[in-house]
C-alpha positions in Angstrom: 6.5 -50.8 -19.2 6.1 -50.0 -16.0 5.6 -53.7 -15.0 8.4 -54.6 -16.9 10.4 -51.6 -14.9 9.6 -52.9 -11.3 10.2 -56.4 -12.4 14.0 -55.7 -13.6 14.3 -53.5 -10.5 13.5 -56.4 -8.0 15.9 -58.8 -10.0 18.8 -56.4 -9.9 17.7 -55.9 -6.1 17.4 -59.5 -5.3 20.8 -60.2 -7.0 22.4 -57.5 -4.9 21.2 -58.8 -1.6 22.6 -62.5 -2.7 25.7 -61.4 -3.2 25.6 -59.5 0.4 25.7 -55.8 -0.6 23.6 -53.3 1.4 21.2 -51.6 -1.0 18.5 -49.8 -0.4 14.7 -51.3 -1.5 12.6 -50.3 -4.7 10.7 -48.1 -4.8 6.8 -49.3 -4.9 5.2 -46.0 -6.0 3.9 -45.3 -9.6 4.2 -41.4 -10.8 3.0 -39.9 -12.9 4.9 -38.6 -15.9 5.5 -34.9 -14.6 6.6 -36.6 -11.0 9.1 -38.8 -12.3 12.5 -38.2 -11.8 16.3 -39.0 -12.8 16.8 -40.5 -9.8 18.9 -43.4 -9.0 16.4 -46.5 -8.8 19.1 -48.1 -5.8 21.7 -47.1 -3.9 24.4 -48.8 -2.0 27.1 -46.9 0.0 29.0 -46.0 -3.1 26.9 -46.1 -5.5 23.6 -44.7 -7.3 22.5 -47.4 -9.3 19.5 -47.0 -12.6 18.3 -49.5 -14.1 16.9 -49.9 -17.7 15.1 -53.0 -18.5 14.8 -54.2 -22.4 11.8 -56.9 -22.9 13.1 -59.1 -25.8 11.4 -58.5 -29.4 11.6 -59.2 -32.6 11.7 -55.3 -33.7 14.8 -54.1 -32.3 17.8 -55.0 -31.4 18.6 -55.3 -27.5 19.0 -51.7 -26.5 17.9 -49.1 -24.0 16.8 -46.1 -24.5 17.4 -42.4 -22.2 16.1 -38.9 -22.5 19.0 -36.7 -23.7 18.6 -34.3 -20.8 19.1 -37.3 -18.4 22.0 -35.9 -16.1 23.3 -40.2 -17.0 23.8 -38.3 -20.5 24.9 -34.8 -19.5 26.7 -35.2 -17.0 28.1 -38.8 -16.4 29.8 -39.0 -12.4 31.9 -41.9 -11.6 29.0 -42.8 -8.9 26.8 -43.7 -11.4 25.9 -47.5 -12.4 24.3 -48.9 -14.6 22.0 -52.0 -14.4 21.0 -53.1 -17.5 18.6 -55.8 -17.7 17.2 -58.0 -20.5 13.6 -59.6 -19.6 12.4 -62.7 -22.0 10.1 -65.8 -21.6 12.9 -68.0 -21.2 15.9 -66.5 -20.2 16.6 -62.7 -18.2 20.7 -61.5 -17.4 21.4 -58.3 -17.0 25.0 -56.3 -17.3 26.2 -53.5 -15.0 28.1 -50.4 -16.3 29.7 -47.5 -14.8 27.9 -44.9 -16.9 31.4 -43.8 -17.7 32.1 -46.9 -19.8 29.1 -46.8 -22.0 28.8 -45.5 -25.3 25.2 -43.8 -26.2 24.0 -43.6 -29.5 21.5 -42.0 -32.1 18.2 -44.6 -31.6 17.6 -46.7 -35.2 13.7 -45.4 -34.7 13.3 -42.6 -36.7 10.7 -41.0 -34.2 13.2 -41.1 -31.2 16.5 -39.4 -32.3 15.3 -35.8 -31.3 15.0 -36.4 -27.7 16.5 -40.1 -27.3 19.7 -42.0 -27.8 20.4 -45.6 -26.8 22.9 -48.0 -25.4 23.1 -51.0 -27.3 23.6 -54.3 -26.0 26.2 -55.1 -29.4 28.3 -52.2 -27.4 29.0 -54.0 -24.2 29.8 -56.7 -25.7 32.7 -56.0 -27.5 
């Protein structure tokens, strides 16, 4: 996951630089779980930018998945964007969201609705 995190980090990064914005880099440092934070993973001028990544399956649907206490969650601010990026063998995109505009939702696994809920990419589509 982790990995997978750093990987849709760079391409969100990388993208951002093409299209000539000024954005700070990733950050290369693992934590541990009690060290993490709800920190935006970029920032530009304007903007505090998270991204989620989603590594395609055939389990669930395209979706990503937040803490409830995530401030993203609690307490949405207009400042707030999100990245959200699909990783698969053939083909990665991702889609970016104010956090205002999104829509988050119970998870579908069972185990996760106490402390979860989930964008889903069926959502953004619309």
């Amino acid at each position: 996951d982790i990995y997978i995190g750093k990987v849709a980090e760079f391409m969100v990064y990388n993208f951002l630089i093409n299209e000539k914005k000024i954005v700070s880099s990733p950050d290369l440092n693992i934590y541990e779980k009690f060290n993490k934070s709800y920190d935006a993973d970029l920032m530009t001028k304007n903007s505090n930018i998270h991204v989620k990544s989603h590594m395609i399956n055939n389990i669930f649907p395209v979706s990503w998945v937040f803490q409830k206490k995530d401030p993203l969650v609690s307490k949405k601010n207009e400042n707030d964007i999100l990245a959200l990026v699909v990783i698969s063998d053939r083909n990665s995109y991702m889609h970016f969201k104010k956090v205002l505009d999104v829509i988050f939702k119970e998870p579908l696994k069972e185990s996760l609705k106490e402390t979860k809920v989930c964008i889903y990419e069926s959502d953004l589509i619309k």
